[in-house]
VMD Tcl script that draws the C-alpha trace (Angstrom):
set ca {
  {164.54 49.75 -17.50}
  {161.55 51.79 -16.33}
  {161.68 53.98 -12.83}
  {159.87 52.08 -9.98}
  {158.97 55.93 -8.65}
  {155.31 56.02 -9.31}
  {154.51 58.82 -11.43}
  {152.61 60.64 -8.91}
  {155.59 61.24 -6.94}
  {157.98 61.66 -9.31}
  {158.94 65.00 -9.79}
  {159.18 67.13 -12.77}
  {162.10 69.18 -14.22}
  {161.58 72.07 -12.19}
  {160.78 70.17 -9.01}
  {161.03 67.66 -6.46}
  {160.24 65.11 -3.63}
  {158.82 65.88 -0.29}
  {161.45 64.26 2.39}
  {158.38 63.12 4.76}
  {155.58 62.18 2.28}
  {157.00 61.37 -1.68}
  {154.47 63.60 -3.07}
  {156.19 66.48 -5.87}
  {156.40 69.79 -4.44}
  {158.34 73.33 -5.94}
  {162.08 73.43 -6.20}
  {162.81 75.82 -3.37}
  {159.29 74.34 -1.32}
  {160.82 74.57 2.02}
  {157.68 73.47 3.57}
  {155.24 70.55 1.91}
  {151.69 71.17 1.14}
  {150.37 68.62 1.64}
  {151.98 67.16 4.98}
  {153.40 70.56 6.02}
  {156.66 69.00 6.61}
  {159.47 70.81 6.59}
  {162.19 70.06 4.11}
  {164.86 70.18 6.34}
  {165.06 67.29 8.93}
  {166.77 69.64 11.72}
  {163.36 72.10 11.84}
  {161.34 68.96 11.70}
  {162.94 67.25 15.11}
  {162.97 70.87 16.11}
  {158.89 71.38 15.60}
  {158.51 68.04 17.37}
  {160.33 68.73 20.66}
  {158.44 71.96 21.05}
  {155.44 70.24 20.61}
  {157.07 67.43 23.42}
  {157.51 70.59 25.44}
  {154.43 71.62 25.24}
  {152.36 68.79 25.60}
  {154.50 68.17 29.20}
  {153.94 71.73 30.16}
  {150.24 71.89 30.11}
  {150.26 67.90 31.56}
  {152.43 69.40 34.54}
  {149.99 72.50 35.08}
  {146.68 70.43 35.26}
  {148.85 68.18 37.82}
  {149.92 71.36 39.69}
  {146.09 72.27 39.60}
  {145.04 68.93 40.97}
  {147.64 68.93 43.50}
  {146.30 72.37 44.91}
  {142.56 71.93 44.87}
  {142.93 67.85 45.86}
  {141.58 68.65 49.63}
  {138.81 70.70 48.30}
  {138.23 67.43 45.62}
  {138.57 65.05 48.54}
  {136.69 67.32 50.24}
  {133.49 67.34 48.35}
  {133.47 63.88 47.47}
  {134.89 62.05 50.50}
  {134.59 64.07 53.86}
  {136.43 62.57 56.61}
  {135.20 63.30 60.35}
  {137.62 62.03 62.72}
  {139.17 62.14 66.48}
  {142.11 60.64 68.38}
  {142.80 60.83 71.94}
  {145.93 61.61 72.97}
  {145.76 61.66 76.65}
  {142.56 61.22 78.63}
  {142.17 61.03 82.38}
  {139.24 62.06 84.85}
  {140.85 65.20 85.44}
  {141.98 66.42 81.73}
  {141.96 65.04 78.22}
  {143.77 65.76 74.62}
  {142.09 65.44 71.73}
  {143.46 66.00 67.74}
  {141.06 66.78 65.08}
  {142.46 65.00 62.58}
  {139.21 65.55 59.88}
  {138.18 67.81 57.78}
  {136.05 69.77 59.87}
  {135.42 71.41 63.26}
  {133.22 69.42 65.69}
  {131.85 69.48 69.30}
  {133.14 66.85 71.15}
  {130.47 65.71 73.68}
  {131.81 63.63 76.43}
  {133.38 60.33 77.14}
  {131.88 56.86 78.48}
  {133.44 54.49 80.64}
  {132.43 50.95 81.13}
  {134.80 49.11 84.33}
  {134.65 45.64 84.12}
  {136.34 43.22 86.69}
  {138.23 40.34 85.70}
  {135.32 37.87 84.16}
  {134.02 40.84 81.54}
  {131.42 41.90 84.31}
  {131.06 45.59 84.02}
  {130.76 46.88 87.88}
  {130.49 50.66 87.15}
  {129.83 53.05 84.03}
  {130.53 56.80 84.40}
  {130.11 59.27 81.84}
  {132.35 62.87 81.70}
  {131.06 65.53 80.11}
  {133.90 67.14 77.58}
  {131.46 69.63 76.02}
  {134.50 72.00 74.11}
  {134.74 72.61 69.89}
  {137.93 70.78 68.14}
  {138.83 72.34 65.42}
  {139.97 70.46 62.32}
  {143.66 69.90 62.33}
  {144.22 71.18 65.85}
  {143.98 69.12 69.64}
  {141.82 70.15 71.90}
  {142.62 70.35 75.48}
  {141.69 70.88 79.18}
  {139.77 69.71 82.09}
  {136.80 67.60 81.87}
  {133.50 68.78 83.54}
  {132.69 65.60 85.54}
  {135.85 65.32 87.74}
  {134.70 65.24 91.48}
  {138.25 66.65 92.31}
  {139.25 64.85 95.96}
  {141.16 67.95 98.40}
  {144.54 65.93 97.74}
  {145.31 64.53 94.65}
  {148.93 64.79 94.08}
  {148.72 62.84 97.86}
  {146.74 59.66 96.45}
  {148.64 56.55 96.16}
  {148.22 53.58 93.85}
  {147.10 50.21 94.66}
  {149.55 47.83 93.98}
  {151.67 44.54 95.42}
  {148.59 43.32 96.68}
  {146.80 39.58 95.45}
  {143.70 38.92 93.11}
  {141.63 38.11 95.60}
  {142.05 41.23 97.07}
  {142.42 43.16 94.30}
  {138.64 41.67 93.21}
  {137.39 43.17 96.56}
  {139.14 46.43 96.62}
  {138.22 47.17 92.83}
  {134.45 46.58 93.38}
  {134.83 48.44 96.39}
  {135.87 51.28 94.82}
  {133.35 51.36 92.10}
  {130.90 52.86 95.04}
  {130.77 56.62 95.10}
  {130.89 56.11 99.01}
  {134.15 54.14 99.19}
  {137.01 55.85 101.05}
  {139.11 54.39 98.18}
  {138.64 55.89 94.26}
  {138.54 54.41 90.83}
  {139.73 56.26 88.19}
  {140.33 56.05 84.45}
  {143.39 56.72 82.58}
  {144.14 56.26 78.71}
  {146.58 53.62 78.06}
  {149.08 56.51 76.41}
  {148.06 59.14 79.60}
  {151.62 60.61 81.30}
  {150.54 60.05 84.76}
  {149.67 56.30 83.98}
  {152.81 55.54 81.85}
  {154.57 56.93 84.97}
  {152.81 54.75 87.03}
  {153.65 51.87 84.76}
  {157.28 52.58 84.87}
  {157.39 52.61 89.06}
  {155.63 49.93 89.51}
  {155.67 47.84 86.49}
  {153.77 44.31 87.13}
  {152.62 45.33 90.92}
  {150.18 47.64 89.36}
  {146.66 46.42 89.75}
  {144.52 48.16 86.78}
  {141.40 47.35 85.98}
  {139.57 46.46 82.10}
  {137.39 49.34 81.27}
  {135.91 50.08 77.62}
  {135.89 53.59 76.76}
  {134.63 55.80 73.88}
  {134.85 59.50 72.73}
  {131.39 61.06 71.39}
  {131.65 63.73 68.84}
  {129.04 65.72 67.04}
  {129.99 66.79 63.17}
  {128.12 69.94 61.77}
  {128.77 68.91 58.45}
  {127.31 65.08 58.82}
  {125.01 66.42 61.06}
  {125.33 63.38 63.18}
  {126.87 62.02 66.44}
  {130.06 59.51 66.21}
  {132.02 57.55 68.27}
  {135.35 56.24 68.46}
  {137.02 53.97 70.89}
  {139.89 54.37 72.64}
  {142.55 52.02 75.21}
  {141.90 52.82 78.92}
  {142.48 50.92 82.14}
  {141.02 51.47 85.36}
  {143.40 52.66 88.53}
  {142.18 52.39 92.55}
  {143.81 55.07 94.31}
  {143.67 55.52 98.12}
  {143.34 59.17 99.76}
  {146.48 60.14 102.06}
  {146.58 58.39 105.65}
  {144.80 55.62 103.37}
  {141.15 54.07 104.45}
  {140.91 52.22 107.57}
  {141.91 48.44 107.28}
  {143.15 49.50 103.77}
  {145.92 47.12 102.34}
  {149.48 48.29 101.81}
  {149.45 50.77 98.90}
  {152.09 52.52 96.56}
  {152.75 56.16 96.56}
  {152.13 57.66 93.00}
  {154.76 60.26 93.30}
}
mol new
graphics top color blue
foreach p $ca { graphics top sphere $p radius 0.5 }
foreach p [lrange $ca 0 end-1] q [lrange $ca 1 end] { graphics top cylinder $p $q radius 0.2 }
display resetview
């Protein structure tokens, strides 16, 4: 019977096989010529893991790479400008930075409205202070008309709608005895105010926004932010004033 080898792989006397391809190589070949394979399976597996390991070790350096220089990536690509208010009251404000660049933070608007969306008074505070990127931004507010007594103020509260209606309005006019004043929905002073008096606060709807200028955009933005609108009566309280709440 004739040998199915082919007789291009079939070795000679002084020769033999190659393990990985069939094709004749030397005796004592301990590497093929034409595959390169070694003729030992154990240094074959071993070339292959090292070429596993290396293969993984440059894949986790350009991943360490990308990791590093991502924000500088994101950066050029898809710049963020953005600001949260933390706390924000007529007197002070807190402001985070959360983008990726400083900007000027330019003032705050306020819009009251009474209880059928009319707005009955707008003010706007002047902020006017740098935020730096990943830092918050604090202090008093330039626009604050501070009254001789404030810890001494007192909340209006426990009183009806009808009279709330006419003491809010009333207080919208910069001659009123009585003041309206914004707080943001997360401010300390209002949560505290919350907690006292819980329902039998009267606040008031007002729409407020935070104005920021970005260098890098060069252009003005705006973001929006909870607020409500507080009356608060000076101490001794305003003639024929109702009943009010002290705040402390």
């Amino acid at each position: 019977m004739s040998s199915k080898i082919p007789s291009a792989s079939r070795p000679d006397s002084v020769g033999k096989v190659c393990c990985a391809c069939g094709q004749p190589i030397p005796l004592l070949a301990s590497v093929c010529s034409k595959c390169s394979s070694f003729q030992q399976d154990w240094k074959n597996r071993l070339r292959f893991a090292s070429n596993v390991v290396g293969i993984a070790s440059v894949a986790i350096a350009v991943a360490t790479y990308c990791a590093a220089t991502s924000p500088q990536i994101r950066r050029t690509f898809w710049w963020t400008d953005a600001a949260r208010v933390l706390s924000f009251d007529e007197s002070d404000f807190a402001i985070a930075n959360e983008g990726d660049g400083d900007v000027f933070v330019s003032h705050a608007s306020i819009v009251f409205k009474v209880e059928d969306g009319r707005a009955i008074k707008s003010r706007t505070l002047p902020i006017k202070v740098i935020a730096r990127s990943g830092t918050i931004a604090s202090g008093p507010t330039q626009g604050w008309d501070r009254p001789e007594h404030p810890e001494q103020e007192t909340v209006v509260a426990s009183i009806s709608q009808a009279e709330w209606d006419v003491r809010l309005i009333s207080a919208s006019y910069k001659e009123s005895c009585e003041r309206l004043r914004v707080f943001s929905s997360n401010n300390p002073k209002y949560l505290m105010f919350v907690k006292m008096l819980g329902s039998d606060l009267r606040t008031a709807t007002a729409d407020a926004s935070l104005f920021f200028y970005s260098p890098h955009s060069r252009s003005m933005s705006e973001v929006t932010f909870d607020a409500v609108g507080v009356v608060l009566t000076p101490p001794g309280g305003c003639p024929q004033a109702a009943p009010t709440v002290p705040s402390k």
